[in-house]
C-alpha positions as CSV (number, residue, x, y, z in Angstrom):
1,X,-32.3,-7.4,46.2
2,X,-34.3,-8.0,43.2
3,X,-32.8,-8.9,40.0
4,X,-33.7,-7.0,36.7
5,X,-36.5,-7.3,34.0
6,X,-34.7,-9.7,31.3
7,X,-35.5,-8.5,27.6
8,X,-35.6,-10.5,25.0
9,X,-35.0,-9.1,21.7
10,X,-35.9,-10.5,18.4
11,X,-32.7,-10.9,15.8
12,X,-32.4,-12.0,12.2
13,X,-30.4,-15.0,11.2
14,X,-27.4,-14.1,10.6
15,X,-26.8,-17.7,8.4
16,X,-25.6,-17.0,4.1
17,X,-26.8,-19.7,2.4
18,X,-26.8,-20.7,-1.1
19,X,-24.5,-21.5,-4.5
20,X,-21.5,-20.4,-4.0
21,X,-22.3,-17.3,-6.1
22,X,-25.2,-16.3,-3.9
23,X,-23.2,-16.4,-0.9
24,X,-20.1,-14.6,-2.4
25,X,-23.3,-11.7,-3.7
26,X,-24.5,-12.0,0.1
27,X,-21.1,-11.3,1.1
28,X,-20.3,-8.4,-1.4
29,X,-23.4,-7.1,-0.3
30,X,-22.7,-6.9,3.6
31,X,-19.1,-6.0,2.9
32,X,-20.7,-2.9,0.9
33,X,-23.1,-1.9,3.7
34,X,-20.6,-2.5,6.7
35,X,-17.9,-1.3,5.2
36,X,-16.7,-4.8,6.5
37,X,-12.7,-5.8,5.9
38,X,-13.4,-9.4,6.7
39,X,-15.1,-12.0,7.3
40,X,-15.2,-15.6,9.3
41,X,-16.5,-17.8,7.4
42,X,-18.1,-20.8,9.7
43,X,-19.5,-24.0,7.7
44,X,-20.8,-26.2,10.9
45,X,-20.9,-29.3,8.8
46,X,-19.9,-32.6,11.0
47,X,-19.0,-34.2,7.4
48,X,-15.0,-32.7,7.4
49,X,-14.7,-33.7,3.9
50,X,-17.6,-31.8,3.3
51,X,-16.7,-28.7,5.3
52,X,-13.8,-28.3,3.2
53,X,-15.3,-28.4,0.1
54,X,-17.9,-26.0,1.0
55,X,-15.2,-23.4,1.9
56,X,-13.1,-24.8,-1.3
57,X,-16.2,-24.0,-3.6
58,X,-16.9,-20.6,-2.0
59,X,-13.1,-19.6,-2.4
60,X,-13.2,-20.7,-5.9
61,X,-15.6,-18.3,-6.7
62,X,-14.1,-15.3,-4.7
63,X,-10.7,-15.9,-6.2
64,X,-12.3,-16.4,-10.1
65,X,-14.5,-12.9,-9.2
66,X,-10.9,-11.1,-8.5
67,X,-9.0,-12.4,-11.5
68,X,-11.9,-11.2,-13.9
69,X,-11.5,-7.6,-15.2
């Protein structure tokens, strides 16, 4: 038997990138469309001080964006 034509479809990145603030706006903005409860936030940054403080930074600014009125 013959296998099947293969496809290959075309796809947007799927990467945020930015200050914090235009990734938490990027994120707002998906949530908005999607209807989307949560996200996973992946930071593949070898550097482990420097993956923390990416997701520190980008926390920061989620947690300061609820507190305001």
């Amino acid at each position: 038997a013959g296998s099947r034509p293969t496809r290959i479809a075309r796809r947007e990145s799927a990467a945020l990138f930015g200050t914090p603030e235009q990734v938490k706006a990027q994120l707002d903005a998906l949530q908005s469309a999607w209807n989307i409860d949560e996200f996973i936030i992946d930071t593949p940054i070898n550097d482990g001080a420097a993956r923390v403080n990416s997701l520190r930074l980008l926390a920061r600014t989620h947690l300061s964006a609820e507190v305001q009125p």
